[in-house]
FIMAR-805824 format. One record per residue: residue number from 1; residue in three letters; x, y, z of N, C-alpha, C in turn. Coordinates in nm, 3 decimals, m for minus. Layout:
k	r	nxx	nyy	nzz	caxx	cayy	cazz	cxx	cyy	czz
NUM	Ala	X	Y	Z	X	Y	Z	X	Y	Z
...
//
This chain:
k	r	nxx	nyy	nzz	caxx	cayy	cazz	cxx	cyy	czz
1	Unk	4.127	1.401	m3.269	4.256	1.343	m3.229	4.344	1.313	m3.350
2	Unk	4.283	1.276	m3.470	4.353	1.243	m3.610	4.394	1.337	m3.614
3	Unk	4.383	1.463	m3.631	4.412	1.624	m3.715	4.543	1.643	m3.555
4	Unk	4.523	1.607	m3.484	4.616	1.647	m3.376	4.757	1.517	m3.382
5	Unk	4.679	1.404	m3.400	4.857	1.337	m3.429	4.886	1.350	m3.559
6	Unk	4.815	1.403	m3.743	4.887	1.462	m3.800	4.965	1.594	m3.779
7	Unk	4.884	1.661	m3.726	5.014	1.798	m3.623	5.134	1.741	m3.609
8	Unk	5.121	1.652	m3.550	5.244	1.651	m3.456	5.365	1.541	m3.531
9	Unk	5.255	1.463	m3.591	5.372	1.401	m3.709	5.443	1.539	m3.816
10	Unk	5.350	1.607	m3.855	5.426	1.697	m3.915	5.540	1.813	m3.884
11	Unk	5.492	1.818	m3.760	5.562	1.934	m3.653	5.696	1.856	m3.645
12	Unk	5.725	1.703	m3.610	5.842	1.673	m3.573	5.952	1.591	m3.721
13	Unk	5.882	1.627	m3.824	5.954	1.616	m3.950	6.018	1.725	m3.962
14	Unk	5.930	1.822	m3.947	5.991	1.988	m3.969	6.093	2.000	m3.895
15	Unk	6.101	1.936	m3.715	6.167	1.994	m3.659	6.284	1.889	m3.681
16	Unk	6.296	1.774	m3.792	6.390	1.713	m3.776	6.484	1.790	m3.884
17	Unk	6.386	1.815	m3.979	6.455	1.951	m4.108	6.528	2.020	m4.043
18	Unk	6.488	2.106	m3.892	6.530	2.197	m3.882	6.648	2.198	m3.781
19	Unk	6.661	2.041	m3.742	6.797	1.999	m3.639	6.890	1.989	m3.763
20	Unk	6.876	1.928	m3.846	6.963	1.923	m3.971	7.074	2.048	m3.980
21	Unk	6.948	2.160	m4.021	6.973	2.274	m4.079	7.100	2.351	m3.975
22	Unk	6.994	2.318	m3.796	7.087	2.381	m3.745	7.227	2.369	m3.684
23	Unk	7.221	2.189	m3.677	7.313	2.138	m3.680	7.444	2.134	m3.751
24	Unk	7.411	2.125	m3.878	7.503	2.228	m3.990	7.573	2.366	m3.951
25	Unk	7.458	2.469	m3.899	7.509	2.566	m3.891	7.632	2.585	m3.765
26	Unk	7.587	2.523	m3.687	7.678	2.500	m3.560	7.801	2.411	m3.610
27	Unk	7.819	2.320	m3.664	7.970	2.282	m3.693	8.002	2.278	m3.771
28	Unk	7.953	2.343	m3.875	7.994	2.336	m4.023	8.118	2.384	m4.027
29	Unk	8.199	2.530	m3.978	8.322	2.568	m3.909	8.408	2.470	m3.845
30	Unk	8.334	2.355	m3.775	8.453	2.247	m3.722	8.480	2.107	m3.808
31	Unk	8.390	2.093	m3.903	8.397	1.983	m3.967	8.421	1.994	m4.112
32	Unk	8.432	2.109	m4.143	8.430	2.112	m4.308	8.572	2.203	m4.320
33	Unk	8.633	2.187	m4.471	8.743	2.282	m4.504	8.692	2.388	m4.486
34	Unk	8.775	2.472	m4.452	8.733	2.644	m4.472	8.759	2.694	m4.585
35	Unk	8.779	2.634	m4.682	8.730	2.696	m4.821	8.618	2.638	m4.812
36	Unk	8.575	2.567	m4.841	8.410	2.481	m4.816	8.332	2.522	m4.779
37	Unk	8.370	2.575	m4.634	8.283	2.640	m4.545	8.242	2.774	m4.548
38	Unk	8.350	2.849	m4.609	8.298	2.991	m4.701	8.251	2.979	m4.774
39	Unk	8.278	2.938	m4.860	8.220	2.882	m4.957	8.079	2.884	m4.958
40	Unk	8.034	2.789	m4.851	7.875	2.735	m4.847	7.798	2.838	m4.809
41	Unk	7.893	2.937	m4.707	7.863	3.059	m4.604	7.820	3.158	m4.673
42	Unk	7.943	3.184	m4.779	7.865	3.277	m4.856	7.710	3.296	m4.955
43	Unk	7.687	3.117	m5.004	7.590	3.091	m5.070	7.468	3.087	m4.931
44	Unk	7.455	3.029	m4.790	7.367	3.026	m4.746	7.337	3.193	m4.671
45	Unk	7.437	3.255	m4.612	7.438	3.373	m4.555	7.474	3.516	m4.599
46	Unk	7.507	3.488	m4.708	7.569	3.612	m4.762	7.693	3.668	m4.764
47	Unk	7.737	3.723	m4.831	7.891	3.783	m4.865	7.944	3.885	m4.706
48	Unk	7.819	3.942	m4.696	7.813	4.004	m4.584	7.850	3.954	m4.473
49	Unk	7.797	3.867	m4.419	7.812	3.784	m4.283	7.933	3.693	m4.277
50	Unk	7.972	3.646	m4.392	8.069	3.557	m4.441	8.196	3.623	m4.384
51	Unk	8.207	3.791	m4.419	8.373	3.865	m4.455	8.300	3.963	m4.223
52	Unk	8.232	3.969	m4.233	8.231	4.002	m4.114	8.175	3.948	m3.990
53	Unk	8.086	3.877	m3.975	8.047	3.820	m3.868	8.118	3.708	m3.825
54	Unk	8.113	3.610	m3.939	8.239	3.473	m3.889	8.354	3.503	m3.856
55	Unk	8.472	3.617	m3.913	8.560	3.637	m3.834	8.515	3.712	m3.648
56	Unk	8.399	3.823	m3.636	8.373	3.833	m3.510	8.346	3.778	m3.426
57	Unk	8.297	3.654	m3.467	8.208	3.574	m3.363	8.341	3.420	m3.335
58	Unk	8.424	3.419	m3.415	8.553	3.338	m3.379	8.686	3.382	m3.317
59	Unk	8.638	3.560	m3.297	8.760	3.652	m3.184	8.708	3.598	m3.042
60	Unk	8.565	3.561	m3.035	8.505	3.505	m2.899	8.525	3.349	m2.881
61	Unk	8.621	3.291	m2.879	8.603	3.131	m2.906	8.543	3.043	m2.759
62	Unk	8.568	3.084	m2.687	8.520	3.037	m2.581	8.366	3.062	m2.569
63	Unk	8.282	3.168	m2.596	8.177	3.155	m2.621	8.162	3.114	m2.793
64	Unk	8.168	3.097	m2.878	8.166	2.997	m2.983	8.139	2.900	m2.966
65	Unk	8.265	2.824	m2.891	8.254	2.725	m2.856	8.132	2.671	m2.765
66	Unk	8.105	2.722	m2.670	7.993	2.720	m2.580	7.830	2.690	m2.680
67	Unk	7.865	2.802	m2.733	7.725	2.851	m2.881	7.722	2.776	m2.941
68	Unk	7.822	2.670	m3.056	7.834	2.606	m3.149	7.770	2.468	m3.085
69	Unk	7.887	2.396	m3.018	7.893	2.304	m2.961	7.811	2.222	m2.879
70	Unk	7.798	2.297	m2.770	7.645	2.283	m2.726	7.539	2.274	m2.784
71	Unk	7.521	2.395	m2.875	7.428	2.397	m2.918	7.358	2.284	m3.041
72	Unk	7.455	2.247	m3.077	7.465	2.124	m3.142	7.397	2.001	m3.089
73	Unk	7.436	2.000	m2.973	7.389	1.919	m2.879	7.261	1.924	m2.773
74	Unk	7.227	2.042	m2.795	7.110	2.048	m2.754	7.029	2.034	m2.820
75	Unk	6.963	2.034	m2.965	6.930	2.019	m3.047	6.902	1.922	m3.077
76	Unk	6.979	1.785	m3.094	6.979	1.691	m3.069	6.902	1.570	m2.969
77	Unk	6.949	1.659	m2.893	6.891	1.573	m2.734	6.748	1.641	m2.749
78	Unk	6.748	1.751	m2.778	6.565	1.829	m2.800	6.434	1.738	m2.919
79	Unk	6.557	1.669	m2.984	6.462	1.630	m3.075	6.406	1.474	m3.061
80	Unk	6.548	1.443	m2.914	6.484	1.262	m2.899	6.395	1.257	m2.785
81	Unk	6.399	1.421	m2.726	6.320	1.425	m2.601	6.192	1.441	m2.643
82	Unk	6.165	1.476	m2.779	6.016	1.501	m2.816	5.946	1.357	m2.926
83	Unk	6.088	1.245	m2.920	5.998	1.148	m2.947	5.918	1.074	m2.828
84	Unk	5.796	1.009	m2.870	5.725	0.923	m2.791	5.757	0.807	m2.768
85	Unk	5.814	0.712	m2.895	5.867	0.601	m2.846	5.984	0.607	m2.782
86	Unk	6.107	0.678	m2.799	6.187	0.697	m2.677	6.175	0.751	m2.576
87	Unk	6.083	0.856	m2.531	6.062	0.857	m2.398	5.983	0.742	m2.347
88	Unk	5.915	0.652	m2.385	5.853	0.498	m2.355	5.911	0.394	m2.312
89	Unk	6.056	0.353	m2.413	6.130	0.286	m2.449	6.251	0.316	m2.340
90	Unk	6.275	0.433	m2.303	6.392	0.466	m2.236	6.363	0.599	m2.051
91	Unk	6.296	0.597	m2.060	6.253	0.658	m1.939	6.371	0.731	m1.865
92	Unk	6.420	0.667	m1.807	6.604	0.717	m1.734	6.666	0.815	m1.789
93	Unk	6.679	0.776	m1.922	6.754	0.829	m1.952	6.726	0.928	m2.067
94	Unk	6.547	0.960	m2.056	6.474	1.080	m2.108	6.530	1.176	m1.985
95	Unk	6.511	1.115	m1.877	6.536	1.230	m1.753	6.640	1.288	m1.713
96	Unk	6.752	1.214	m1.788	6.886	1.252	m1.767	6.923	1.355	m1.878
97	Unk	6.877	1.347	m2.019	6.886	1.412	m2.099	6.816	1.536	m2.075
98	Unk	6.678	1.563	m2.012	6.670	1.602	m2.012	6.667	1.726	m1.900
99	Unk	6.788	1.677	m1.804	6.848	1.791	m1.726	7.019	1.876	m1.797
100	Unk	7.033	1.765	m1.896	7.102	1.838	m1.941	7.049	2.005	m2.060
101	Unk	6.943	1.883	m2.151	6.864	1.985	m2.234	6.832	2.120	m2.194
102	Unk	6.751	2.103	m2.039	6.776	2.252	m1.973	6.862	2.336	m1.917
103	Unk	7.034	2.309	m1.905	7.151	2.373	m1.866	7.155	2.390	m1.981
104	Unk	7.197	2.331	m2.139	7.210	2.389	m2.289	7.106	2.466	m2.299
105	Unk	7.010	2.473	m2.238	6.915	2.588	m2.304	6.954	2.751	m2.276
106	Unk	6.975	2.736	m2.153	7.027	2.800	m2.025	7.175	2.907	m2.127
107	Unk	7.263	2.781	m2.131	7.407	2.820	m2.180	7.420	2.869	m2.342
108	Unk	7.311	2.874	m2.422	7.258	2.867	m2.593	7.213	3.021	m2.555
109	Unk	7.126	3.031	m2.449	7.039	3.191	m2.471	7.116	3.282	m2.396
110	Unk	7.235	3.247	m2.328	7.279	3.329	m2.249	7.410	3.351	m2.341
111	Unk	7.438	3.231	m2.411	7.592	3.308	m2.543	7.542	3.365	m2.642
112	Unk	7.408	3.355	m2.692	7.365	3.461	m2.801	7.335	3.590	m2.744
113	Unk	7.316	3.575	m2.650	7.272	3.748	m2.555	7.439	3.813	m2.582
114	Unk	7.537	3.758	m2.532	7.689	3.777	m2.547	7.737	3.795	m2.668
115	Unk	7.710	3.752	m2.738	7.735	3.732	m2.915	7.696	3.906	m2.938
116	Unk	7.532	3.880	m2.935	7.463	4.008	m2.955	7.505	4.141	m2.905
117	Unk	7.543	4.106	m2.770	7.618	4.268	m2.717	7.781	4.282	m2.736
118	Unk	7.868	4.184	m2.774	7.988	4.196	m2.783	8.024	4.195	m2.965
119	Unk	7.951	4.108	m3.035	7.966	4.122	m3.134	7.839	4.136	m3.243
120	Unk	7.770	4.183	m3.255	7.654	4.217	m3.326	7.683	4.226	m3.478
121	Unk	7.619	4.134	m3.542	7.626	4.190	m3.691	7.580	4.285	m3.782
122	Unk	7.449	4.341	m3.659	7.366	4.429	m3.729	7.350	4.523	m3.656
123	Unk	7.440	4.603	m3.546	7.423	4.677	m3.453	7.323	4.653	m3.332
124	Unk	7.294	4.798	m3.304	7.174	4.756	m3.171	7.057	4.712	m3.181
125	Unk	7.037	4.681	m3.296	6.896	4.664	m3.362	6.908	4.499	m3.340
126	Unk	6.979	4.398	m3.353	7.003	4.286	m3.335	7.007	4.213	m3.160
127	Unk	7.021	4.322	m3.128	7.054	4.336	m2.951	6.880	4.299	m2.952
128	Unk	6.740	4.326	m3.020	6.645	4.371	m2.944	6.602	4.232	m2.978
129	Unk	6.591	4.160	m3.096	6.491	4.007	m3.080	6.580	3.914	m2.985
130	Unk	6.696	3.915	m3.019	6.779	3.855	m2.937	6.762	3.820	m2.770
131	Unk	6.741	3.950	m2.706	6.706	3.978	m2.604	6.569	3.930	m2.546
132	Unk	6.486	3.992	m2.599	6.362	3.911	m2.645	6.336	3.774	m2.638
133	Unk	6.374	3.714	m2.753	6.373	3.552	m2.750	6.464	3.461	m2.653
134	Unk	6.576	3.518	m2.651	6.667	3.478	m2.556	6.656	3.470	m2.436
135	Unk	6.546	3.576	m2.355	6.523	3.595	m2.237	6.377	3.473	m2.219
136	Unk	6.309	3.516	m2.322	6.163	3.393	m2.258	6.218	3.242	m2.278
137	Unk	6.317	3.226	m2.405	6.388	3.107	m2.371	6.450	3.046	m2.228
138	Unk	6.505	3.105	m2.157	6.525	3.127	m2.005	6.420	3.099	m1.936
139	Unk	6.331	3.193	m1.959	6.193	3.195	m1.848	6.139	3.048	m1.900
140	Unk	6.129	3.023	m2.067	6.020	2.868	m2.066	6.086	2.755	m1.993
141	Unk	6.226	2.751	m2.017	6.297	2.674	m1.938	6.274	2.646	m1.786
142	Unk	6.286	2.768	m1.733	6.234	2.767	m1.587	6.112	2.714	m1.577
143	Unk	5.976	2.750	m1.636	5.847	2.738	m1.624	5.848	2.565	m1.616
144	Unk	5.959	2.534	m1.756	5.906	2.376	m1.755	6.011	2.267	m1.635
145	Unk	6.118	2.305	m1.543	6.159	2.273	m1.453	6.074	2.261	m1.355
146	Unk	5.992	2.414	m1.285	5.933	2.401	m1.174	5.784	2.361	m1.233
147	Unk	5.760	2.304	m1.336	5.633	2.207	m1.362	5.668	2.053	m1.386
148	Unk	5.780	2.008	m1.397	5.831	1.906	m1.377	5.867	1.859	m1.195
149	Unk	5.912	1.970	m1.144	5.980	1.951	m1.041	5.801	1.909	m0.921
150	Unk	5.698	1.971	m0.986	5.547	1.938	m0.927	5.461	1.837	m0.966
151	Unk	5.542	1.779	m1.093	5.482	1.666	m1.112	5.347	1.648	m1.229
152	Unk	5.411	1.817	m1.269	5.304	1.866	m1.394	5.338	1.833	m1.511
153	Unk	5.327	1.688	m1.571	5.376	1.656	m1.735	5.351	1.730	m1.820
154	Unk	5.203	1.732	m1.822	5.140	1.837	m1.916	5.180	1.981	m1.992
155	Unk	5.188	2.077	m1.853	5.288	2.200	m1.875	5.370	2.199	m1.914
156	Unk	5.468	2.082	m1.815	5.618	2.076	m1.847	5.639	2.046	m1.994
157	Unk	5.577	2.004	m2.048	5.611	1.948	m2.210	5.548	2.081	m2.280
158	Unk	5.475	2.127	m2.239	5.428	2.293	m2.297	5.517	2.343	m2.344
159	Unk	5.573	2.411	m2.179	5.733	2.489	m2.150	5.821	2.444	m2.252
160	Unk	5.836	2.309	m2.246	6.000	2.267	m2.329	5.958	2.287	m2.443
161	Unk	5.820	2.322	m2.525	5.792	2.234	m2.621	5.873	2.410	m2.694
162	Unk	5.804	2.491	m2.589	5.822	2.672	m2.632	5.949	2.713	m2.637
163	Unk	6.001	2.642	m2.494	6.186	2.689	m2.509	6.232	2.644	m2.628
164	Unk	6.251	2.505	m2.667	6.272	2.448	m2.784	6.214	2.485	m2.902
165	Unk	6.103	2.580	m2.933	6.100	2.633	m3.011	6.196	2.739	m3.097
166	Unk	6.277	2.830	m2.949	6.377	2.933	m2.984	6.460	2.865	m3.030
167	Unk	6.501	2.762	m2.916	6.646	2.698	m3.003	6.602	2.657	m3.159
168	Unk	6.517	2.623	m3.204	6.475	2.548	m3.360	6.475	2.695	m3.422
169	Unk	6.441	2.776	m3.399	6.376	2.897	m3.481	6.522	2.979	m3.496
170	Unk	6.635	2.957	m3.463	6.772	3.001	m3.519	6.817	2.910	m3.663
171	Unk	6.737	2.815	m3.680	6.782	2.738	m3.808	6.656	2.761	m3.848
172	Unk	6.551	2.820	m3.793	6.422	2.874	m3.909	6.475	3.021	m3.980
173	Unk	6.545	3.072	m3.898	6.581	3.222	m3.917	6.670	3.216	m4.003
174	Unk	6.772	3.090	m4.036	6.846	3.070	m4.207	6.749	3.019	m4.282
175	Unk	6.676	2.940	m4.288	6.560	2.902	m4.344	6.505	3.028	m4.421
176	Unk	6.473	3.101	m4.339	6.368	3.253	m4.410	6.443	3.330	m4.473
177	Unk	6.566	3.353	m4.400	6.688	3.452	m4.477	6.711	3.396	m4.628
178	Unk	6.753	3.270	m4.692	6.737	3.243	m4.768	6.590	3.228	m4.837
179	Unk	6.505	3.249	m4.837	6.418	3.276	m4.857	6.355	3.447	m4.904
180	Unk	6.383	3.506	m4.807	6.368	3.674	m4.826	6.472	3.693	m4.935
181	Unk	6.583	3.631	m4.925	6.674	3.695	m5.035	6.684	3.688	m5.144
182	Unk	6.589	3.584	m5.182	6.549	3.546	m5.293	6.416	3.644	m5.319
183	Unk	6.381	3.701	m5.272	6.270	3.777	m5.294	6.234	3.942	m5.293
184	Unk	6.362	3.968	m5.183	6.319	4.128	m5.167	6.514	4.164	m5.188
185	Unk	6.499	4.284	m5.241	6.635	4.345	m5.238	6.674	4.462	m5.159
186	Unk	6.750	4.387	m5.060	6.832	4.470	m4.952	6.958	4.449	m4.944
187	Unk	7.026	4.474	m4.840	7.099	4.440	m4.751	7.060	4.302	m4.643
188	Unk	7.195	4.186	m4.659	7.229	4.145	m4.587	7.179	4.174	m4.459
189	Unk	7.235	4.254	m4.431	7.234	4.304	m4.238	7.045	4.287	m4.211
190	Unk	6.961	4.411	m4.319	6.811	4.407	m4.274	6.763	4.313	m4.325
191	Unk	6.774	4.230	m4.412	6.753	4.067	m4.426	6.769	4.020	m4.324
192	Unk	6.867	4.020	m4.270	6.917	3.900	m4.120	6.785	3.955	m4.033
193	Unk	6.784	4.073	m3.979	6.668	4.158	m3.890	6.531	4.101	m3.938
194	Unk	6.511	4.068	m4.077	6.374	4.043	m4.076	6.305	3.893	m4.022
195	Unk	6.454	3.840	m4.086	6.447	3.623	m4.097	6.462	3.675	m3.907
196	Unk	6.515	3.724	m3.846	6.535	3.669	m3.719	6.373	3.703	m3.584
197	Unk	6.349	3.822	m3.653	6.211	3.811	m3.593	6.073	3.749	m3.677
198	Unk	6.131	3.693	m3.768	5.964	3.647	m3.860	6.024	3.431	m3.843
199	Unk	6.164	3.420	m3.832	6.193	3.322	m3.784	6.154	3.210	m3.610
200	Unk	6.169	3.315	m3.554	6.150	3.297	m3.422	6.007	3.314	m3.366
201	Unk	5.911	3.419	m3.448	5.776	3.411	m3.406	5.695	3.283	m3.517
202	Unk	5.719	3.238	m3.647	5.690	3.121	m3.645	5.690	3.002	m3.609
203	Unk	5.831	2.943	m3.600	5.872	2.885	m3.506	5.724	2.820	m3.356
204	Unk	5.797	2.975	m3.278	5.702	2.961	m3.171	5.571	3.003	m3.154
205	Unk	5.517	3.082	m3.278	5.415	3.029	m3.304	5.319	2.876	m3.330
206	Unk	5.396	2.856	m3.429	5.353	2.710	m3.504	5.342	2.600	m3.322
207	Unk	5.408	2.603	m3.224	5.444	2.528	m3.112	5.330	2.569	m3.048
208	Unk	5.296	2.710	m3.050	5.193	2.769	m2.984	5.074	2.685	m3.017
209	Unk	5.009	2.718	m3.139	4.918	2.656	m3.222	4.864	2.505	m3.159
210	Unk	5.021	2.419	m3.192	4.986	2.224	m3.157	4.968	2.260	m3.000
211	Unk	5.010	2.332	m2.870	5.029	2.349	m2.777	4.831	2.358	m2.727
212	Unk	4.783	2.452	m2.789	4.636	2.487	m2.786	4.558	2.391	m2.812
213	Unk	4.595	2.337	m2.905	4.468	2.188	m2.979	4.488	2.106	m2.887
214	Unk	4.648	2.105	m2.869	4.625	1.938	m2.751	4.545	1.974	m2.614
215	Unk	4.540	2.125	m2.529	4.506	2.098	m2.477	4.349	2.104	m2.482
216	Unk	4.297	2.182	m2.593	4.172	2.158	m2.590	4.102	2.029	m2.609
217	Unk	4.205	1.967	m2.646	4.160	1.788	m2.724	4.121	1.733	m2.563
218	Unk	4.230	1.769	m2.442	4.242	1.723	m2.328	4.101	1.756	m2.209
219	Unk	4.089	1.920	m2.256	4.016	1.947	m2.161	3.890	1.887	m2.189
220	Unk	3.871	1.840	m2.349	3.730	1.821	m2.362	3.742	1.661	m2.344
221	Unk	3.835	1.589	m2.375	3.823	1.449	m2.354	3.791	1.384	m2.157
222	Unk	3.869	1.526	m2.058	3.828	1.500	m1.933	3.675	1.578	m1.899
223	Unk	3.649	1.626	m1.987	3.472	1.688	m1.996	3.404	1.574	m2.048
224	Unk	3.448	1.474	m2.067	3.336	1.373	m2.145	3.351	1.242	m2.065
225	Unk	3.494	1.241	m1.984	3.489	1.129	m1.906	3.433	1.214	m1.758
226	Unk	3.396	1.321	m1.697	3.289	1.312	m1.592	3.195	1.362	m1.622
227	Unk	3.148	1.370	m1.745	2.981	1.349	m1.806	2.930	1.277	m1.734
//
């Protein structure tokens, strides 16, 4: 049980790193000068993404807005829904948050699917993790509704723990990009392709992982209480 609540202390430092990170990335465009904000854009994303994707993805403002904004906010609300003392402390209004958490999840995977087919930074090749992650984001969402809606805590915190993985693993996927670029020499564009699928399967990997221990911690702790 020690090695499982250090997990999870560590898991939710990371994931507070990684509300930071993505939080940034989502309004950094509404809150900072736009010299600033290129500026930073170009040092965190590249020259590349900087002179073409930020102007594409701000011809869509209504989904931007949707993407940014929200997403900002889901993120947020994802990260107080996975504390313990506030879901303890506040009950109500874990449950209220967290019907919103699942419409932002909903409205986050369904404007990057849009992003991806209307404005792609990296062609069709960007269309495929996207799709991918974007779509089981959807499905974990669902999974952890109709296991909530039965009265299944257990699962249901599975589900969210996985959906909420995708949403975190778009600020893991700047995370790695800066990272690869410091290391291998390409292109921008197949940099982005690599951070976005080696982003998103750690991520939800690593969720996978704490997801397995707890429940083996569970199944064996109800194997020892009908011993």
């Amino acid at each position: 049980m020690k090695q499982i609540q250090t997990l999870a202390r560590a898991g939710y430092i990371t994931a507070c790193i990684l509300t930071v990170v993505g939080v940034y990335a989502c309004l950094s465009r509404y809150i900072l000068p736009e010299g600033v904000h290129l500026w930073l854009s170009n040092i965190l994303y590249g020259t590349d993404y900087t002179r073409d994707a930020l102007p594409a993805l701000a011809s869509k403002p209504g989904i931007e807005v949707v993407h940014r904004i929200f997403g900002a906010v889901y993120l947020i609300i994802g990260l107080m829904q996975f504390s313990k003392s506030f879901r303890r402390k506040r009950p109500q209004l874990h449950r209220t948050l967290g019907k919103i958490f699942m419409v932002f999840s909903i409205t986050g995977a369904v404007s990057g699917i849009l992003f991806a087919i209307l404005v792609p930074f990296a062609g069709v090749i960007e269309l495929i993790p996207v799709l991918l992650f974007a779509s089981f984001m959807i499905y974990a969402t669902y999974r952890a509704y109709a296991h909530i809606r039965r009265g299944e805590v257990t699962q249901h915190r599975e589900w969210v723990a996985r959906s909420y993985a995708i949403g975190l693993g778009v600020a893991s996927i700047r995370v790695v990009f800066l990272i690869l670029k410091q290391m291998i020499i390409a292109n921008d564009r197949d940099i982005l392709m690599a951070a976005f699928w080696l982003g998103w399967i750690l991520t939800l990997s690593a969720v996978e992982v704490y997801n397995q221990m707890l429940q083996a911690h569970t199944n064996k702790r109800k194997a020892k209480a009908t011993a």
